[in-house]
N, C-alpha and C positions, 0 to 999 in steps of 0.2 A: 520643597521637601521630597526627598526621593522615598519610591514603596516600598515598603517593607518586603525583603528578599526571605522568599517561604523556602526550611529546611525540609524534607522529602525523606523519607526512610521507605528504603524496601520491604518484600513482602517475602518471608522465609519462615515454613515451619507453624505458619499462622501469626508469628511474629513479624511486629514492623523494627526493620534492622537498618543498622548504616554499616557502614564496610568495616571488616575487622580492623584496621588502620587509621578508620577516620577520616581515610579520602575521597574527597566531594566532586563532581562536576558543575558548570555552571546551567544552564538551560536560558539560554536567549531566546525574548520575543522578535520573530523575523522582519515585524511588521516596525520596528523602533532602533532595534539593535541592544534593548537595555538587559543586563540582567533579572529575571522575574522569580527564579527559584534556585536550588541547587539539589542533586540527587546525589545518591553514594555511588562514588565508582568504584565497583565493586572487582575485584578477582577473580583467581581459581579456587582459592580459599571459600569462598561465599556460592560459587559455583559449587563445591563438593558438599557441602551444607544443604544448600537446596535438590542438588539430588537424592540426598541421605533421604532428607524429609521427604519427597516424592514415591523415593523406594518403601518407607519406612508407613506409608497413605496406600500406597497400592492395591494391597490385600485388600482392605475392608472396604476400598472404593467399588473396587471392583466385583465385592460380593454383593455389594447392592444391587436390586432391580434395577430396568432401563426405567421403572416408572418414579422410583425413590430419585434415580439421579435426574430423571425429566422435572420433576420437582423443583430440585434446585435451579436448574437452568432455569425454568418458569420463571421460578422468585428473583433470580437474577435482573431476568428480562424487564422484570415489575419496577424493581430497584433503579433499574438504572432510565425507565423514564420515569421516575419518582426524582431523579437527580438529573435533568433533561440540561436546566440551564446551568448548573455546577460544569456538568463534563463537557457539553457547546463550547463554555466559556475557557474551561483550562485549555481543548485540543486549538482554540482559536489563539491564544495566547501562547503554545508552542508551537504551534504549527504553522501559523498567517495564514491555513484557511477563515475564510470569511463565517462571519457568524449567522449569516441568513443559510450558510451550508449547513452546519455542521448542529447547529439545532432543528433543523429542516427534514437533513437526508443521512448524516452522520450519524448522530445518537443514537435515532427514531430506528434507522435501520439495523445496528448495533441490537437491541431490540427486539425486532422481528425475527434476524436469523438466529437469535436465540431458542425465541419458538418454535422455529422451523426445525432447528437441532432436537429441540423437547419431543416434538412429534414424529421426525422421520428416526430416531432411534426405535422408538415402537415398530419400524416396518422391519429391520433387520432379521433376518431368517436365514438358518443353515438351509444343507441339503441334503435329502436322502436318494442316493442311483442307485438304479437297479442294477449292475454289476454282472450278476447270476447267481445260480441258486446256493453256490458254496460261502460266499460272505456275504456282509450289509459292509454299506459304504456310503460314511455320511461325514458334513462338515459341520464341525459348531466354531463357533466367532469367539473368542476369545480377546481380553485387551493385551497390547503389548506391553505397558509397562512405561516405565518414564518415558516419556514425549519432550524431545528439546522444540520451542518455537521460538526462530527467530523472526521476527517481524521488520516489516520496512515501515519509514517515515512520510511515507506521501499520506497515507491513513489510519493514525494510530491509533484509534480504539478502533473503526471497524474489522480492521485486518487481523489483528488481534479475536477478535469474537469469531471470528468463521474458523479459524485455526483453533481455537480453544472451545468451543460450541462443540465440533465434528469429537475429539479427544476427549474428553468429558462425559458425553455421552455414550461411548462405547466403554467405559471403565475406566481409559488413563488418567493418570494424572500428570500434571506441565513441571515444567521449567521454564519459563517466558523471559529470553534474552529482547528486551526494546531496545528501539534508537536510542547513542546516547544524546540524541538531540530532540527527542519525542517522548522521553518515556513515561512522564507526568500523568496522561490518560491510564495506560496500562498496570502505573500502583493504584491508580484510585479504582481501578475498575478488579484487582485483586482483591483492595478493601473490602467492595461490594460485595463478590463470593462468600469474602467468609461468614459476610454478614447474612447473605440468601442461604446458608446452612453447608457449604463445601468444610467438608473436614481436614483440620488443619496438612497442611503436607503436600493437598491435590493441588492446589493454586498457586508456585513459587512465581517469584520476580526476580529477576538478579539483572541492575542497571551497571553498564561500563563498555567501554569499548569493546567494537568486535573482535581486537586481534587477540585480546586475554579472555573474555567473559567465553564470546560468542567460541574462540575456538576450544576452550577449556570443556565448553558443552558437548560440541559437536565430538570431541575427543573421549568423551565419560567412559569408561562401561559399564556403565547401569543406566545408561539413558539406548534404547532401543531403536527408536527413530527421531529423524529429525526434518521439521518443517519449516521449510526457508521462501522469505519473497523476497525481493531484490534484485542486486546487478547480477549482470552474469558473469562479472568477473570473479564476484565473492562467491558464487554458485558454482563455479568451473572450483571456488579453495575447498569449500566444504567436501564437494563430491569426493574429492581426494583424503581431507582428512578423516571422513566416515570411513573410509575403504577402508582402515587399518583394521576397526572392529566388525569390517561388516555391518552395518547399519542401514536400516531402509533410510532412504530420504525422498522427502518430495521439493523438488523447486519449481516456482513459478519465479522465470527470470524476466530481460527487459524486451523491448520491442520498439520495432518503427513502424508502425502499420498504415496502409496504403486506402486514401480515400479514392475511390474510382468513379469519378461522373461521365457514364457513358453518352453517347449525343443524341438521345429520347429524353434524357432525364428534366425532371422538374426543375430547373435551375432555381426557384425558392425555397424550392424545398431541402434542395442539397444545399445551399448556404446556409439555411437556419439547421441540419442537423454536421455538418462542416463546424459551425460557430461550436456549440457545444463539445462536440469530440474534438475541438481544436485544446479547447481552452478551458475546460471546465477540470476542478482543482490548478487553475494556471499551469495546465499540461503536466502537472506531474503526476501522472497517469499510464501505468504500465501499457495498457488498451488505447492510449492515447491516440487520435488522429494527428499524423505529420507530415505526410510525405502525399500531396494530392498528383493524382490524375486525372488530367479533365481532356474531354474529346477537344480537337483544333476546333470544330464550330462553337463550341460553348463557352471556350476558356476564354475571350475577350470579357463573356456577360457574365458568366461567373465571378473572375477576379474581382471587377468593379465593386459588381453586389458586396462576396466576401470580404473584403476591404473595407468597404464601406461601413458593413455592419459591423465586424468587427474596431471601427476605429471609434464607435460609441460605447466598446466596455468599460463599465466605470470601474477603476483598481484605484485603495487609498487604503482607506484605512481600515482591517477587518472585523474593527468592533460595530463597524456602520451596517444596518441591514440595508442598505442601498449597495453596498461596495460589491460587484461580482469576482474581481481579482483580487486575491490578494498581494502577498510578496511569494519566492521563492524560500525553500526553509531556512538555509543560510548562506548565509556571505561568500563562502567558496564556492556553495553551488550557483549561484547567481556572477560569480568570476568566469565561473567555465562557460555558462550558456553564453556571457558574452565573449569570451573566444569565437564560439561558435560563428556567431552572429558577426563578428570581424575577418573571420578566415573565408568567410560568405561573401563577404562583399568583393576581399581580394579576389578571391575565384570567379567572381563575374556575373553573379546570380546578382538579380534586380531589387534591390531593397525597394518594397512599396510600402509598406509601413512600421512604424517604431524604428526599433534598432538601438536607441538609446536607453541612456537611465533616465527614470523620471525625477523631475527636481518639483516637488511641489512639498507643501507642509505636512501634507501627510506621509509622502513617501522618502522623502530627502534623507532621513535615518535607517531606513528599512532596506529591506534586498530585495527592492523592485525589478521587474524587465519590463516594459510595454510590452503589449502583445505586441509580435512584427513577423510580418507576412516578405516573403522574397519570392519572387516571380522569374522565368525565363531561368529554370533550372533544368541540371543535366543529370541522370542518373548514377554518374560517376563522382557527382557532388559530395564531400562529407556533410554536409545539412541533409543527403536525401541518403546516406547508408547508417548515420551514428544516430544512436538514440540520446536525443538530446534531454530531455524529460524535464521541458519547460515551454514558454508560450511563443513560440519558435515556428512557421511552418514554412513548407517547401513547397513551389507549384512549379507542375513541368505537365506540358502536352503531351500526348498522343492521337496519332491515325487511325489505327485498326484497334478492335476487340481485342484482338492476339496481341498485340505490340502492348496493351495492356497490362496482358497478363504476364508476356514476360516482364516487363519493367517490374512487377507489383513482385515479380517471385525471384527476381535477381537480388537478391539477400542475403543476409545469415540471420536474418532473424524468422519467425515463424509462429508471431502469437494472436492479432486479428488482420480483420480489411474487412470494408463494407465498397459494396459499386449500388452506385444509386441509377435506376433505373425501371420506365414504365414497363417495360417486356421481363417478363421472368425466364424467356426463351436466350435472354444475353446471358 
């Protein structure tokens, strides 16, 4: 008997809405491949709706105190670990993160930076300069106004909450474009608003693709600013299509960032924190660890280690609180990391572990990768310039400090690196 497939309405106006037309999307579990729910895929139509309603909240959102709307956020934060194992379990079931995560570090956290929003708006303060003695010259904070946020799928409630926490608190009210592959978290966590007391209008949803929804938004004029996480190819479209109206926008886009084991370093200690930024949410992780450095004296005993300990993560099935991997989010994106993974091997980098699909009972329907480690790589590699944003990693030597550094900074990307080492003098 197959389960019952849950119909999903968006959140518009304080109303749970389906698209003026009637048209659905599916929402696949990553970890199965089965259909589990369906969402409205929604339009421009639905997009002008929800900003009406935003514009239409604005005013009285924003004449409230930062302590009236601290409040709400509070009750939020209450709410939603009051619904700890509801939202673990829907973001585990769209998403294939594992359910020891996402009830753990996901939810919980979701949560706190709630808090943390409720409280650092209290700190917000103008300025008064001293100028000279002919005028006063001072600043006061003001909100802007509808806030478009598009969110990415690697984190969909938490990503969600830091974006809508920070807006919220200083008076705006949203329009929240989710993945159309993720966005099951972000209607239920609309829900929760309106139920913690957000007046209708502040909290929209509008679920559908990015080229209609997401650019319908970015496009508005009545939406002010717009706040985007994601690729940076979709981040190079927006920038352009806010230009027409003049819009602020903030992106946080992708990265390949560089692990650096200089040759003092702890060699245990850099594998056990290597293992985690390799691999934790199965690298799909904007911050993610890819692209290793290790000194020529250390990278025999490093690799080993790494290797090793990595070839004990357990990935299957993410309902298991044993399982640490789960799947990639979908099927296309688990196609291309193995491109990846195959145009690696043609190039001449060392496969030392995984590289396949996994075939076992748990993963055989799912859009698994093993983690898989390549070794006796070159900087000119595409596994050590493209950001793969999967369980994927690159290891290549160096000699010198310097040679380090150039390697780490001969890029286009520019968003972390950690270098592990005993001297803080390196």
């Amino acid at each position: 008997m197959s389960a019952q497939i849950i119909e999903y309405k968006t959140v518009i106006a304080g109303e749970r809405m389906s698209a003026s037309d009637g048209a659905t999307m599916p929402i696949i579990n990553p970890a199965n491949g089965t259909v589990i729910a369906r969402a409205p895929k929604c339009g421009s139509n639905e997009v002008n709706l929800a900003v009406a309603a935003a514009l239409k909240a604005a005013p009285e959102w924003a004449s409230k105190t930062v302590g009236e709307r601290s409040k709400v956020l509070l009750k939020l934060s209450q709410l939603i670990m009051a619904n700890l194992n509801e939202l673990a379990r829907l973001e585990t079931m769209e998403h294939g993160s594992p359910i020891r995560k996402t009830m753990n570090f996901d939810v919980p956290l979701c949560a706190e930076q709630l808090e943390y929003f409720a409280g650092v708006g209290r700190a917000l303060t103008g300025e008064t300069l001293p100028v000279g003695p002919w005028c006063t010259s001072m600043t006061i904070r003001e909100p802007l106004g509808v806030v478009g946020l598009i969110t990415p799928w690697n984190f969909p409630a938490l990503m969600v909450v830091w974006k809508l926490g920070a807006a919220l608190i200083t008076g705006n009210t949203v329009v929240v474009k989710p993945p159309s592959i993720t966005p099951l978290t972000t209607i239920r966590l609309a829900e929760l608003a309106l139920e913690a007391g957000a007046p209708p209008g502040v909290v929209n949803v509008v679920t559908g693709p990015g080229e209609t929804v997401g650019e319908a938004l970015v496009q508005h004029p009545d939406v002010t600013k717009i706040g985007f996480t994601g690729d940076t190819v979709t981040g190079k479209r927006i920038m352009s299509l806010a230009s027409s109206s003049v819009k602020q926008v903030g992106l946080e886009l992708g990265g390949k960032n560089a692990f650096i084991v200089l040759a003092d370093a702890d060699v245990d200690s850099a594998v056990e924190g290597a293992v985690f930024g390799a691999f934790f949410n199965t690298g799909q992780v904007c911050a993610a660890a890819s692209r290793f450095y290790i000194h020529e004296s250390l990278y025999d005993r490093f690799t080993e280690k790494f290797v090793e300990a990595s070839s004990h993560l357990k990935y299957g099935d993410p309902m298991n609180m044993e399982t640490v991997l789960g799947p990639v989010a979908y099927a296309a994106h688990r196609d291309k990391i193995e491109g990846y993974i195959e145009r690696a091997k043609k190039a001449g980098a060392d496969l030392l572990l995984g590289g396949e699909r996994p075939d076992t009972p748990d993963t055989k329907d799912g859009f698994f990768v093993a983690p898989t480690v390549f070794g006796s790589c070159s900087n000119d590699m595409e596994i050590m310039r493209d950001e793969i944003f999967g369980p994927v990693i690159a290891l290549c030597k160096f000699k010198t400090n310097e040679e380090a550094v150039a390697l780490t900074n001969d890029t286009k990307y520019g968003l972390s690196a950690s270098v592990w080492t005993k001297d803080l003098e390196n």
